[in-house]
N, C-alpha and C positions, 0 to 999 in steps of 0.2 A: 504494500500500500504506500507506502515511503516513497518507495520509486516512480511510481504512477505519478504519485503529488511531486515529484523533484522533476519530472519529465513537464511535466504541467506548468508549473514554474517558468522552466529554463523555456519552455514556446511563447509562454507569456510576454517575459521577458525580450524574447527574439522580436516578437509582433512587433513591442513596445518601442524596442532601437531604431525599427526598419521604418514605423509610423513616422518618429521625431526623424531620421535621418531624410526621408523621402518631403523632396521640394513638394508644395499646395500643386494640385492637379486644376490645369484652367478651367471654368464653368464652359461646359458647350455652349454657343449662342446661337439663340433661333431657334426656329423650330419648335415643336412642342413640349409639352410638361410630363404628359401620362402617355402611358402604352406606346412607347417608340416601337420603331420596325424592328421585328427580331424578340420581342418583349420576352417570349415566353419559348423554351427550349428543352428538349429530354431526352427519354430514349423510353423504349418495350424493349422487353427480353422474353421469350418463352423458351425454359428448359425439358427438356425429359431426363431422366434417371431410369439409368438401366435395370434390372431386377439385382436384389442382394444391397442397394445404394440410395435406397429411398429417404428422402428429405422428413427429417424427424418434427412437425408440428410441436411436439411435445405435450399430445394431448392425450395419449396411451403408454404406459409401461415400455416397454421393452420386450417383455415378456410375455405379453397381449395375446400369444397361442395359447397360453396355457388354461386360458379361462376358454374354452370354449371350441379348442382349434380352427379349423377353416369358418366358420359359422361365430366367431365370437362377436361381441358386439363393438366391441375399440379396434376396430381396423381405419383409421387414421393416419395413415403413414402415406406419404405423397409418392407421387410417379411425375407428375406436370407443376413447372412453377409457372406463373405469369407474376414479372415485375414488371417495377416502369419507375422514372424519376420525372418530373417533372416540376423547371424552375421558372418562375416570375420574376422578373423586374420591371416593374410599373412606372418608374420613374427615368425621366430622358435628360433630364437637366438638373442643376443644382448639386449640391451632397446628396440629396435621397436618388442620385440616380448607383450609386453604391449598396443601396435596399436590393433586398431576396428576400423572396418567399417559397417554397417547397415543400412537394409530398413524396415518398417513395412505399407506395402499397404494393403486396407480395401477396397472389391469391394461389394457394395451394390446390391439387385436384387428387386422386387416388383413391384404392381400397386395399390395400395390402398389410397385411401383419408378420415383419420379422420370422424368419425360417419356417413361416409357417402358412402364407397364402401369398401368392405374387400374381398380380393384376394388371392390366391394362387400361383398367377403370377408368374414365372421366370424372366420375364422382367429385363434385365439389365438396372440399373439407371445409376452408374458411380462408379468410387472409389476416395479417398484419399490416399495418401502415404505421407509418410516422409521418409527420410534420413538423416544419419550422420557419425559423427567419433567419438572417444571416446580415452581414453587413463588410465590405471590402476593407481592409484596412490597411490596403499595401504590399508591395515586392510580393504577391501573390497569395497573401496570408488572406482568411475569411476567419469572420468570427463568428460562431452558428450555436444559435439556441436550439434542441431538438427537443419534440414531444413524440415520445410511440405509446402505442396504446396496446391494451388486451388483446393477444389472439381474440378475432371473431369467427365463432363457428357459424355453419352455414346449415338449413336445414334438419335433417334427423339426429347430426349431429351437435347440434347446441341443445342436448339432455346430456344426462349422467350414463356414459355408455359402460356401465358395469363395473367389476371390482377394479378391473385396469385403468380405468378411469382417474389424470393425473388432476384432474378440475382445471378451472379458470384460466390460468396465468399464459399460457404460451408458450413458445421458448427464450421471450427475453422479458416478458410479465410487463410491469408499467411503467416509466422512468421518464423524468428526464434529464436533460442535461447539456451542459455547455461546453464548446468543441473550440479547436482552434484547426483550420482547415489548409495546406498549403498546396499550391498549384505551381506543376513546374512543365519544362518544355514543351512542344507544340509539336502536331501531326499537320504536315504539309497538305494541303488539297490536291487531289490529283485529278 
């Protein structure tokens, strides 16, 4: 924990140098205030996992065959992810054009249970999201406040699916918390 916090620190600190050493950035002139061109930018990813590799929700045991084998009721364990990030900047002029806003939700799909049922499922399980805001502060550094929330199940399965059933929380449960973000080199356009 020491080190976490002493890592924490020393970025802080780094931000902090690069803010005061970094000459005032010119106000763009002209043109408008809200939703400049480009505003809004992301990405989708869809995975599969192959059988034996399934993406752990953390909403069943582990050990989810044994309650039941192929037929148990916590078969929860993904096959398909569907992510996506997607960021705002609302602002074209002034200091608030340095503002971000962002979401990154992750909706899992499967029916499988660990050495004991392997699927192809589509089944919708549920997703995770988080959200936040963020703000530039220089030499590539972001300073980002994040909010995740409860795994949401979707479905049959937002009940209590039997003994394996690990409840609520997810695999990262609820937090939040404050990041220091830095951005380096660039991919050429081809």
């Amino acid at each position: 924990m020491k080190r976490v916090l002493s890592i924490a620190l020393l970025l802080s600190l780094l931000c902090a140098v690069g803010v005061a050493q970094q000459s005032p950035t010119p106000a763009v002139g002209g043109g408008r205030l809200f939703f400049p061109r480009n505003f809004i930018w992301g990405y989708g990813q869809f995975d599969v996992a192959p059988p034996h590799n399934e993406p752990d929700p953390n909403i069943c045991a582990a050990n989810a065959g044994q309650f039941g084998g192929k037929d148990a009721p916590c078969n929860a364990f993904g096959r398909y992810l569907l992510s996506g990030y997607v960021e705002v900047r609302p602002f074209a002029r002034t200091q608030l054009r340095r503002l971000l806003f962002f979401g990154a939700p992750t909706v899992v799909f499967g029916k499988n249970i660990p050495q004991t049922l392997y699927t192809w499922s589509p089944a919708a399980i549920g997703w995770e999201r988080g959200w936040g805001a963020g703000i530039e502060i220089g030499r590539g550094f972001e300073l980002r406040v994040t909010q995740h929330f409860l795994f949401q199940r979707f479905g049959s399965r937002d009940r209590n699916l039997g003994p394996a059933d690990l409840g609520p929380n997810g695999p990262w449960g609820r937090y939040n918390v404050i990041g220091v973000r830095k951005y380096f080199g660039h991919r050429d356009a081809q």
